[in-house]
C-alpha positions in Angstrom: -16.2 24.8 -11.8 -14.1 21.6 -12.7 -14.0 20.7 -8.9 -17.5 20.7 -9.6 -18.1 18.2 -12.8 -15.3 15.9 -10.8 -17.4 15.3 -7.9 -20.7 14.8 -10.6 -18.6 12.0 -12.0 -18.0 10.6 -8.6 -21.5 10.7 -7.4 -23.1 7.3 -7.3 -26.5 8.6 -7.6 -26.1 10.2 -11.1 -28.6 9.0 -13.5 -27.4 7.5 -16.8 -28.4 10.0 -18.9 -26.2 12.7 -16.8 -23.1 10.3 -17.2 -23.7 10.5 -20.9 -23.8 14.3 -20.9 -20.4 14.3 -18.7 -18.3 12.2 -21.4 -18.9 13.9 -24.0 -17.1 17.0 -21.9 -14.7 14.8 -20.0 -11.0 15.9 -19.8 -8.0 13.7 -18.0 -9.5 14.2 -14.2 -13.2 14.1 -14.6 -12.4 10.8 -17.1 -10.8 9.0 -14.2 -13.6 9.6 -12.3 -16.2 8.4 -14.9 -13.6 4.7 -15.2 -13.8 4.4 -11.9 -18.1 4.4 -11.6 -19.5 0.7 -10.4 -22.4 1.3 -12.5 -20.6 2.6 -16.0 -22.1 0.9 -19.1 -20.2 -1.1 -21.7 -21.2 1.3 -24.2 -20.4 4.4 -21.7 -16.5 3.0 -21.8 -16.5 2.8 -25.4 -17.4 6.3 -25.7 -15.7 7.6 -22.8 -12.4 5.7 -24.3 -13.2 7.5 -27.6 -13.6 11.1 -25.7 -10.1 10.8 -23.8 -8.1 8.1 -25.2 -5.8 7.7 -21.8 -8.9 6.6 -20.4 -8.3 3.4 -22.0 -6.2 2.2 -19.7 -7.8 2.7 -16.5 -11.2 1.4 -18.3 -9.0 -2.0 -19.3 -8.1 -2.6 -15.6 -11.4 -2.0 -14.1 -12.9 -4.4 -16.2 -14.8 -2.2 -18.8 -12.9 -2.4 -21.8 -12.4 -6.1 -23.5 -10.3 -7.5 -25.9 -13.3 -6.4 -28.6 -13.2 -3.0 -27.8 -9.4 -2.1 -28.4 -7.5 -1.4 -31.4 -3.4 -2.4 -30.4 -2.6 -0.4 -33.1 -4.3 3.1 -32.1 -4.9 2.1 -28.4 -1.4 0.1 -27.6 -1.5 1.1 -23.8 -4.8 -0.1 -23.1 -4.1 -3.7 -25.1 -1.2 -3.7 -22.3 -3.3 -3.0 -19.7 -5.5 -5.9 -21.0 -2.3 -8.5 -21.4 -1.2 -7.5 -18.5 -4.0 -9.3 -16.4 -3.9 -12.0 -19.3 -7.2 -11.0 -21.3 -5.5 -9.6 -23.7 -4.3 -11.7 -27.6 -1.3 -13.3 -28.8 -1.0 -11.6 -31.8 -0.7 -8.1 -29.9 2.4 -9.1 -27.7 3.7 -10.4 -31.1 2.6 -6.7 -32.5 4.2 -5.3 -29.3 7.3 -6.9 -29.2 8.3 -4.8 -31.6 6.6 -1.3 -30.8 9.4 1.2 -31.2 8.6 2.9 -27.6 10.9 1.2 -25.0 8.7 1.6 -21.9 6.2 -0.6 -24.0 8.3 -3.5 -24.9 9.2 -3.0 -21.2 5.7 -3.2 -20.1 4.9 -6.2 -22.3 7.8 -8.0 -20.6 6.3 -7.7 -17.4 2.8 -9.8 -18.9 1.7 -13.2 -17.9 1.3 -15.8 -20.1 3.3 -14.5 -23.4 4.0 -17.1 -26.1 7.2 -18.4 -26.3 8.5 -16.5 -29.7 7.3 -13.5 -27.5 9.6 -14.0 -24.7 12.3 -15.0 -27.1 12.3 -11.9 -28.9 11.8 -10.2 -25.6 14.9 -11.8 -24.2 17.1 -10.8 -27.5 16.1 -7.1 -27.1 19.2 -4.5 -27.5 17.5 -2.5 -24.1 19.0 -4.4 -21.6 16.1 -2.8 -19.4 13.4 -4.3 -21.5 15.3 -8.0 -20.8 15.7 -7.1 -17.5 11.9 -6.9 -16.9 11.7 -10.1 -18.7 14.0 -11.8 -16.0 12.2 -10.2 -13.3 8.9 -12.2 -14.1 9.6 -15.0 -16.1 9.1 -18.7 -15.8 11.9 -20.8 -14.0 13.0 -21.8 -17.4 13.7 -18.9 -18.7 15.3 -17.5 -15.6 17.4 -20.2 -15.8 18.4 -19.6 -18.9 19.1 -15.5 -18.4 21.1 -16.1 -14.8 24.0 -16.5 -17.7 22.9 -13.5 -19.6 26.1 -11.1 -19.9 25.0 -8.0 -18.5 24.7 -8.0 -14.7 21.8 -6.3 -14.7 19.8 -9.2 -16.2 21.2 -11.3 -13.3 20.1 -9.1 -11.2 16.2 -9.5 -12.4 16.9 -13.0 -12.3 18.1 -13.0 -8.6 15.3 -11.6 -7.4 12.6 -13.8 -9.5 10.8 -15.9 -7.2 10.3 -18.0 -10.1 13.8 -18.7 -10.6 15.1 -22.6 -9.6 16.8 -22.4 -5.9 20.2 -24.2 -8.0 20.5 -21.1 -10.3 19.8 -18.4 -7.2 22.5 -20.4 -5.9 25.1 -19.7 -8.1 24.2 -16.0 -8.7 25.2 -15.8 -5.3 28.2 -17.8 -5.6 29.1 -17.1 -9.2 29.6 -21.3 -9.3 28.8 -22.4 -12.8 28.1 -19.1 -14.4 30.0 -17.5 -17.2 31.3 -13.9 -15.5 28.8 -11.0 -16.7 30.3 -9.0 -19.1 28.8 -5.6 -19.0 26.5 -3.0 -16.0 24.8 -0.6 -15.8 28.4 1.5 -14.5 30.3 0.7 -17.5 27.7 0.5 -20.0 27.7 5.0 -19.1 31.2 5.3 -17.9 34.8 4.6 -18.3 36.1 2.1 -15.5 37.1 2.2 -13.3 34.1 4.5 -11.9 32.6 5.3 -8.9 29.4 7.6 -8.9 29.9 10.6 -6.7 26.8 10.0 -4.3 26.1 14.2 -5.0 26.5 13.5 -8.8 25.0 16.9 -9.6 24.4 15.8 -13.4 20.4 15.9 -13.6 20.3 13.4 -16.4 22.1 10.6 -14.3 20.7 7.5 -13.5 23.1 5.7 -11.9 22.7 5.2 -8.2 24.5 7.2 -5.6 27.4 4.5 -4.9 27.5 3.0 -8.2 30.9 1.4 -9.2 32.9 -0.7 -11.7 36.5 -1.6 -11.6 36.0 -3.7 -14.7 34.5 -6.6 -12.0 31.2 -4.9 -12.0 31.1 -4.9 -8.0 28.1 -2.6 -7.2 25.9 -4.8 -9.5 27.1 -7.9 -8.2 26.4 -6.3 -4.6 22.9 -6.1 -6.0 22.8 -9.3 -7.1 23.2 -10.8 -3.9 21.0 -8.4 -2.2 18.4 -9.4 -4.6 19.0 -13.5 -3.8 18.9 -12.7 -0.4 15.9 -11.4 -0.3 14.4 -13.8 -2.6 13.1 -16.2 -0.3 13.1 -19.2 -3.1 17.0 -19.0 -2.5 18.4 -21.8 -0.3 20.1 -20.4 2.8 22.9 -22.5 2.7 24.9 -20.1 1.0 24.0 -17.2 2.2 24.9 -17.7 5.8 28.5 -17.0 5.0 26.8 -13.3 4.7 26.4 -13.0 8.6 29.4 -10.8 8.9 29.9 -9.3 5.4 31.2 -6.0 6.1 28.2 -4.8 4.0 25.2 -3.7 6.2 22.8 -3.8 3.3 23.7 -7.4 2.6 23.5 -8.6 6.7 20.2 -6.5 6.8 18.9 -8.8 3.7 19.6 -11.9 5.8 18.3 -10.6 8.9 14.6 -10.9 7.6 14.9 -14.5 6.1 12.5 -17.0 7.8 15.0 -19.9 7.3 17.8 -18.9 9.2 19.9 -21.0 11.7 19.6 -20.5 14.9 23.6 -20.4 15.4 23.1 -17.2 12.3 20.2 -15.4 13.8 22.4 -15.3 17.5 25.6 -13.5 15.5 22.8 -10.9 13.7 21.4 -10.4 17.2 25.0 -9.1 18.1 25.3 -6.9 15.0 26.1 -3.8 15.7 23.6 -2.0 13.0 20.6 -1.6 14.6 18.7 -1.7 11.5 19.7 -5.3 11.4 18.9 -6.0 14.4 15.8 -4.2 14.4 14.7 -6.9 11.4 15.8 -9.8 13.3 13.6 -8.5 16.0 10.5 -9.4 14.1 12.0 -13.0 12.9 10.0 -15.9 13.6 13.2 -17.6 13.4 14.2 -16.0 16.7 14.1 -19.2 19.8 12.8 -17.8 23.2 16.7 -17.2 24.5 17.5 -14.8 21.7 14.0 -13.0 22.2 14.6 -12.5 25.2 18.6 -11.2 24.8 17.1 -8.7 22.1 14.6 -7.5 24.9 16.8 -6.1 26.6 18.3 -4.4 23.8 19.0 -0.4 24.3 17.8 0.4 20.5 14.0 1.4 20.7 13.5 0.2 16.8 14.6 -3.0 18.1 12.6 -3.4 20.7 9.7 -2.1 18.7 10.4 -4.7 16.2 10.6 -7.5 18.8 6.6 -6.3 20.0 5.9 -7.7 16.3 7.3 -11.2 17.0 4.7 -13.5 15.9 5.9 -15.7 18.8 7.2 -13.5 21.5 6.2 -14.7 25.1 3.2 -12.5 26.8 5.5 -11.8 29.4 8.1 -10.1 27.3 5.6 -8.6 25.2 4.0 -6.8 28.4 7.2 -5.6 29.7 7.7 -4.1 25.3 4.6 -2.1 25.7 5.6 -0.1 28.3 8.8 1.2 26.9 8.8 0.4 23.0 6.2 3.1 22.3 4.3 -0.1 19.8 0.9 2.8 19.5 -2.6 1.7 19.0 -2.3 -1.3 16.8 -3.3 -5.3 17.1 -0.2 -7.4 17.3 0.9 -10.4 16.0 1.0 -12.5 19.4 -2.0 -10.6 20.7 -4.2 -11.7 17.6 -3.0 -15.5 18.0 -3.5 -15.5 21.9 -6.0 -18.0 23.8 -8.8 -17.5 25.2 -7.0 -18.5 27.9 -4.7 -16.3 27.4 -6.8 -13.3 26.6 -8.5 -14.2 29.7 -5.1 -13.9 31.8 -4.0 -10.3 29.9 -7.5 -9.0 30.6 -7.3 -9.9 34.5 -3.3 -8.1 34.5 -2.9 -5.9 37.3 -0.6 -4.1 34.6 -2.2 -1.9 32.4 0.2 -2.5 29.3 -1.1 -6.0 29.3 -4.6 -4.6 29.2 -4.3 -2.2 27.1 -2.4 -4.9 24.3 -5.4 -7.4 25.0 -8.0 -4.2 24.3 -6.8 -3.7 20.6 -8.9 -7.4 19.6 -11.9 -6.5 17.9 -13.2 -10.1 19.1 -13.0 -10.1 22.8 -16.0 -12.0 24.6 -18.9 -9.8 26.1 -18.2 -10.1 29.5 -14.2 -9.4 28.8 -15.0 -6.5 26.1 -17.6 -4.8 29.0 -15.1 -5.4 31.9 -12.0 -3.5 29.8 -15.1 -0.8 29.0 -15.4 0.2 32.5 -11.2 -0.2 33.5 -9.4 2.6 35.4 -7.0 2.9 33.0 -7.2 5.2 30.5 -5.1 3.9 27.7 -6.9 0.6 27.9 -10.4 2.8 27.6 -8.7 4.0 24.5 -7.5 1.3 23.0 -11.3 -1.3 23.7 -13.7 2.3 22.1 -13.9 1.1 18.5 -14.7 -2.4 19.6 -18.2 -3.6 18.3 -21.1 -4.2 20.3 -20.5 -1.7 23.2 -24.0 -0.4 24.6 -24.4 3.4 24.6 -24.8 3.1 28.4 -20.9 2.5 28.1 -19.7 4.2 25.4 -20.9 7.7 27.4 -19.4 5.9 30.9 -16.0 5.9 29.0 -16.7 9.6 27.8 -17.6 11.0 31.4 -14.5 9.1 33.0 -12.1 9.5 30.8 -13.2 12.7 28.8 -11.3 14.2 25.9 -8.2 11.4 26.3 -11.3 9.1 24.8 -13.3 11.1 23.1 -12.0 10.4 19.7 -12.1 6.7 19.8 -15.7 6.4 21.0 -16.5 8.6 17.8 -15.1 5.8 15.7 -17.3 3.0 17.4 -19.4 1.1 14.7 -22.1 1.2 17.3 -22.1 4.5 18.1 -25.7 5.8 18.1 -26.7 8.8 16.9 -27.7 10.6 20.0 -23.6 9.7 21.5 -22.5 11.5 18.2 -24.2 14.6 18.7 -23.1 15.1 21.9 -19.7 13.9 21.5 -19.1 16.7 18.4 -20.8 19.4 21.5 -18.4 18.2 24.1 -16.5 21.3 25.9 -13.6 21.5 25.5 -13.6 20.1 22.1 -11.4 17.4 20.5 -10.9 18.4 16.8 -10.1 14.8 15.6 -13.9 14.0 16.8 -15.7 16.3 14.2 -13.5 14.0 11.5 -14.9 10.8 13.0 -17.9 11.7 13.3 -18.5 13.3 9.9 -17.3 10.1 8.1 -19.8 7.9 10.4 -22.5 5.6 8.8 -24.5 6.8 12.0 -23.8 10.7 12.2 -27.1 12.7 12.2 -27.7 15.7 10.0 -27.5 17.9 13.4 -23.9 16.2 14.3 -23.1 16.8 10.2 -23.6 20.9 10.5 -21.5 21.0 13.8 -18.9 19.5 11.6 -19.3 21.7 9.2 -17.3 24.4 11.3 -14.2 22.6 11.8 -11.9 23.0 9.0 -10.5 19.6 8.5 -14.0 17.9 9.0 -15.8 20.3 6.6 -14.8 18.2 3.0 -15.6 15.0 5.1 -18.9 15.9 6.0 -20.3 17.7 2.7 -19.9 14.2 0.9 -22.2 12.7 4.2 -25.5 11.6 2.9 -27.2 12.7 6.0 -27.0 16.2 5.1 -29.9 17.9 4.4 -30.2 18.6 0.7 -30.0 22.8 1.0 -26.7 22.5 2.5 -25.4 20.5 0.2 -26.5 22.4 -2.5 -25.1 25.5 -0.5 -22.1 23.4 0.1 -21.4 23.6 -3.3 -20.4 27.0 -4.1 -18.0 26.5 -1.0 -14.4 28.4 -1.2 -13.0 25.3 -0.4 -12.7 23.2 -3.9 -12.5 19.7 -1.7 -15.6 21.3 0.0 -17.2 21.5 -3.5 -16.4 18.1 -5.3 -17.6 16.2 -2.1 -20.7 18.5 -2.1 -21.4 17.0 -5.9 -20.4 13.6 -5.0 -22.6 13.6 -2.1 -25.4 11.1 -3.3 -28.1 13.1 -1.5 -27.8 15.5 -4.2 -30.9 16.1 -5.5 -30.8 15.0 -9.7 -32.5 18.5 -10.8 -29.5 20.3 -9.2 -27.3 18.1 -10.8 -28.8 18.1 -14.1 -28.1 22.2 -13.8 -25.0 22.0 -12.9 -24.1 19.8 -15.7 -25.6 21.9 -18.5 -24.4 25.1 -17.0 -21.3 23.8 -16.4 -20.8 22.1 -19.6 -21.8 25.0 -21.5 -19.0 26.8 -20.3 -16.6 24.1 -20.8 -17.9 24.0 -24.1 -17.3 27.9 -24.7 -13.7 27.8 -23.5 -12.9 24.6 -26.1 
């Protein structure tokens, strides 16, 4: 009956006195439940933390454990957990700096705020992956000062710190100014020159498939500039000599910036990876002439990617939907449009211009109920969720359209009650519509059993609070474990039946200790 105790610590509805009879049984799962409770008391994390000590952590990040409450010494994850949002002491990164665990110092490297002789002994560490972390998240000082660290995996970090000054990003792409690294990750492992067999059937190795040093470190400088590339605190000056590198990873980095020239972004358009081109798509540094070239494009991820211009012209954008297979989601250009604009997509004799205006969740009345009662299907489709449609024409969509809407109208906010029980009795049946409507604020205890019989709906709907109590309480001896834990999560629960389920339950947790 774990399932079972999981779902009690879930429940919102358990008294406090029920919580406090669940720590002192709490194991791993049922703990992370318990951390996770909006109405857990200070004293309840202490002794939860106390009962399973990797609770700690999760307890420090939601807020329930302070600096008062942790030992670094006997709890050093959870004093992490704490620096690591910046709550936590000085004293323990200075105690932590030196913890012999690697993944530690690792983790403390990664903190805001540490003090200086911190960072300094962070930056001096012999794990070049603790130093590494360091450079990742540092201050632009101390990125500056690491971009010359010897190892090239430090640089690396330090390329992709947002943090670090646009001079030093500079050079790490260039190699202008910088002493060359001396050591990788490749020959720190192997004798060079290496390349790492992309099958490397060694299960210990963790060197990338590709990985190679000739004694110039080349796969780690590739990384490097990948890094810079994508760092968008790296001037693009020098980086637009990248536009025909024979590495695709490296034009695909470059495709994405939002700082490109224009005479850069029409040589990517030509590239002939459509993955780049595909990301270049979706640049806002794209001009109309090059949006329109790239329309045309024969690559559908291209053309996909182009429907997610910010700026793309309506007209384009129309002529996308019909053959770029975009699905049922609000994009950029559609969200920014006009009223005037919305107005004009609305009144399209083309249903792909409808349909893209019917994904706003913001339309005007009279727009929203003219789209309600279009011919189109799709468009039907794409306006059911949207708020404030009467039930007079959420059940006009149903009996036009039928099943191809059925699931949509389920999800309405404004779905009343009545529209829900009907919709979960509709012949033939749409399965996806016993899921909507058992997770709906407005389902009705008869619309809640119906869903009770479809498979996937069933753990959906035994965590519904609009079921009556017996079946929940039924619910909970349910073959299905999901089934079970929502059943004890479901707030309707009545206390006494949780109260016995918690002493009976416990009892036998107890006996198998």
């Amino acid at each position: 009956m774990h399932h079972i105790l999981c779902g009690l610590a879930a429940n919102p509805a358990l008294p406090s006195e029920l919580v406090d009879r669940l720590t002192a049984v709490a194991d791993d799962d049922i703990a992370t439940e318990l951390a996770c409770r909006a109405d857990l008391s200070r004293a309840q994390a202490v002794a939860l933390a106390e009962r399973v000590d990797d609770s700690a952590v999760l307890l420090a990040y939601e807020g329930r454990l302070t600096a008062a409450d942790i030992d670094p010494t006997s709890r050093p994850d959870a004093a992490l957990a704490l620096l690591d949002q910046g709550l936590g002491r000085p004293e323990w990164a200075r105690l932590l700096a030196a913890d012999p665990v690697r993944e530690r110092r690792e983790k403390l490297a990664a903190c805001p705020g540490l003090p200086p002789d911190v960072v300094d002994t962070l930056a001096a560490d012999p794990d070049v992956r603790v130093v590494a972390e360091l450079a990742l998240w540092t201050t632009p000082e101390v990125a500056a000062r690491l971009a010359a660290h010897p190892h090239a995996e430090v640089r690396r970090a330090v390329a992709a710190n947002e943090a670090t000054p646009a001079a030093v990003l500079a050079a790490l792409v260039t190699g202008e100014g910088l002493p060359a690294a001396r050591r990788c990750p490749v020959c720190d492992q192997e004798e060079t020159p290496f390349a790492h067999d992309p099958q490397c059937p060694r299960p210990d190795c963790e060197l990338p498939p590709g990985a190679s040093c000739d004694g110039s470190h080349e796969s780690t400088v590739h990384a490097i500039r990948e890094a810079a590339l994508r760092n968008p605190a790296t001037p693009v000056e020098p980086l637009v000599r990248f536009v025909d590198h024979p590495s695709m990873l490296l034009r695909w980095a470059l495709a994405a910036r939002r700082d490109l020239p224009r005479q850069a972004c029409a040589r990517l358009a030509l590239d002939p990876a459509p993955a780049v081109r595909a990301d270049l798509a979706e640049n806002a540094a794209l001009d109309d002439a090059l949006i329109r070239l790239l329309a045309e494009d024969r690559d559908p991820d291209v053309r996909r990617g182009l429907a997610h211009h910010p700026h793309v012209p309506l007209d384009v954008l129309t002529r996308l939907a019909r053959t770029a297979k975009i699905g049922a989601t609000l994009l950029p250009r559609i969200a920014a449009a006009s009223p005037a604009e919305v107005e004009e997509l609305a009144e399209s004799p083309d249903p792909a211009a409808r349909m893209l205006v019917a994904q706003r969740r913001d339309l005007p009345p009279d727009i929203r109920d003219r789209l309600a009662g279009d011919p189109d299907a799709k468009v039907v489709k794409a306006l059911a969720p949207h708020p404030g449609l009467s039930e007079a024409r959420l059940r006009a969509m149903v009996d036009r359209h039928g099943i191809r809407v059925l699931a949509k109208v389920a999800t309405n906010p404004d779905a009343p009650p009545a529209l829900l029980e009907d919709l979960v009795r509709h012949e033939p049946a749409v399965q996806k519509v016993f899921r909507e409507v058992a997770r709906h604020r407005r389902a009705t205890a008869a619309a809640l059993l119906v869903c009770l019989a479809d498979r996937q709906a069933r753990p959906i709907a035994a965590g519904h609070p609009a079921l009556p109590s017996p079946v929940i309480v039924e619910l909970l001896a349910d073959a299905n474990p999901r089934v079970g834990e929502a059943a004890a999560a479901n707030r309707s629960l009545p206390p006494a039946v949780a109260a016995d389920l918690l002493i009976r339950d416990c009892i036998n947790v107890q006996r198998n200790v």
